[in-house]
C-alpha positions as a Python dict, from the first residue, in 0.01 Angstrom:
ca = {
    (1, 'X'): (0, 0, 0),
    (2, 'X'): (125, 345, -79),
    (3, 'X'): (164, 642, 228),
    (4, 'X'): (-140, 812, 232),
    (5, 'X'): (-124, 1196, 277),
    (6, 'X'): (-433, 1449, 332),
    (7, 'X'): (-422, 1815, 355),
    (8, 'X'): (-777, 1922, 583),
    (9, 'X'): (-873, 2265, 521),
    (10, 'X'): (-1091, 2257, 814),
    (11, 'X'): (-945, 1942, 1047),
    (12, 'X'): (-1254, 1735, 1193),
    (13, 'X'): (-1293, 1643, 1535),
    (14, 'X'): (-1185, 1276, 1462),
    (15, 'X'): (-943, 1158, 1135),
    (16, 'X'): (-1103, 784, 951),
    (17, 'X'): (-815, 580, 971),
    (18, 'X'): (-843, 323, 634),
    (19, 'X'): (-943, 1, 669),
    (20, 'X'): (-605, -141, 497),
    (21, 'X'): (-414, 45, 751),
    (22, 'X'): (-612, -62, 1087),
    (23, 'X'): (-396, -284, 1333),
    (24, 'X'): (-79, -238, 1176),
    (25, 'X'): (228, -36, 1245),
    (26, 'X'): (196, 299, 1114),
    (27, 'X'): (337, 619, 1129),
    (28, 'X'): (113, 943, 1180),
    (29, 'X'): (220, 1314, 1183),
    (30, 'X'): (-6, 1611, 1248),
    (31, 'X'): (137, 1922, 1111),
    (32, 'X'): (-21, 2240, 1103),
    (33, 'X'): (-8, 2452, 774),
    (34, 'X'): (-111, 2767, 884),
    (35, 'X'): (132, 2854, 1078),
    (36, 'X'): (464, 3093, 1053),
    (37, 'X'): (767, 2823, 1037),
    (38, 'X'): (948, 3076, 1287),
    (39, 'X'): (611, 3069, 1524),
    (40, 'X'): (609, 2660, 1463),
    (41, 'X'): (987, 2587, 1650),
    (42, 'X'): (1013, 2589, 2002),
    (43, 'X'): (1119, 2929, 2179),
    (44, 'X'): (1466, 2972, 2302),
    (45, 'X'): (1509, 2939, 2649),
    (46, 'X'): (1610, 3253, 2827),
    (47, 'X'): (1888, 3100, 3023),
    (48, 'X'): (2079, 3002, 2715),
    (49, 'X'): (2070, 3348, 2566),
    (50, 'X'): (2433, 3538, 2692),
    (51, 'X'): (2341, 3930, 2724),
    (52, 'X'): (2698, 4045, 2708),
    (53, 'X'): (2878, 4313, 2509),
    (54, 'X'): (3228, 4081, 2515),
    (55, 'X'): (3292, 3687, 2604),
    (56, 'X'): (3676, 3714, 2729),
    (57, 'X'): (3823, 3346, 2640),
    (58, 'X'): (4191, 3311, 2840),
    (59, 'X'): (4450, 3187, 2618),
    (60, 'X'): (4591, 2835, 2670),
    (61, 'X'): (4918, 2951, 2892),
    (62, 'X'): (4656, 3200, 3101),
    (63, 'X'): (4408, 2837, 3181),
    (64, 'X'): (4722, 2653, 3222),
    (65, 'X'): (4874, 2931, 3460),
    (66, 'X'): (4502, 2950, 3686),
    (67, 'X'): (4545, 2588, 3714),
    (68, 'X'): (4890, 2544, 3860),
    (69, 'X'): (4787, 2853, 4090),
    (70, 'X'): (4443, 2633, 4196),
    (71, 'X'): (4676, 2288, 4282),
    (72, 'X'): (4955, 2490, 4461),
    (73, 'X'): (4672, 2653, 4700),
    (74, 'X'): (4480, 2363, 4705),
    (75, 'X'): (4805, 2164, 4821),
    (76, 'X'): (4903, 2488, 5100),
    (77, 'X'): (4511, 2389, 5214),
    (78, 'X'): (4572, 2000, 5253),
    (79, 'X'): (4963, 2058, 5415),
    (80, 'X'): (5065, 1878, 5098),
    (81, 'X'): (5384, 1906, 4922),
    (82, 'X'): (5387, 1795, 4579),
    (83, 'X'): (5727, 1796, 4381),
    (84, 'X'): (5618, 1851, 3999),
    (85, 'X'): (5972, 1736, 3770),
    (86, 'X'): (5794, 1945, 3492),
    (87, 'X'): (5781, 2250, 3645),
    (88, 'X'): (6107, 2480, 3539),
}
């Protein structure tokens, strides 16, 4: 059997399904016409939205420098000392 497709001007309160298609596996999709596309999607959600005039990103060295700064106060905290052979 082919896909059946309908366009309703006016939808009714209840769609026929066809006899063919009753008790089997089928897909159905309800999809207004009328509508704006834009108006159709979901809204953003405020929270993701960033109002800010500039996003400062630190370079790599600037992460890598907050980091080392982090573990040596974090060690000072815990009465920890670490010897790091990479560090010059």
């Amino acid at each position: 059997m082919q896909p059946l497709r309908q366009i309703y001007e006016d939808a009714p309160d209840s769609i026929p399904v066809p006899e063919a298609l009753r008790h089997r596996r089928i897909e159905l999709i309800l999809w207004p016409l009328d509508e704006d596309p834009e108006s159709a999607l979901p809204a953003r959600p405020a929270f993701a939205i960033a109002d800010v005039e500039r996003v400062e990103i630190p370079s790599r060295e600037e992460r890598n420098a907050r980091r080392s700064e982090d573990l040596q106060h974090q060690q000072r905290i815990e009465g920890l000392t670490i010897i790091n052979p990479f560090a010059s």
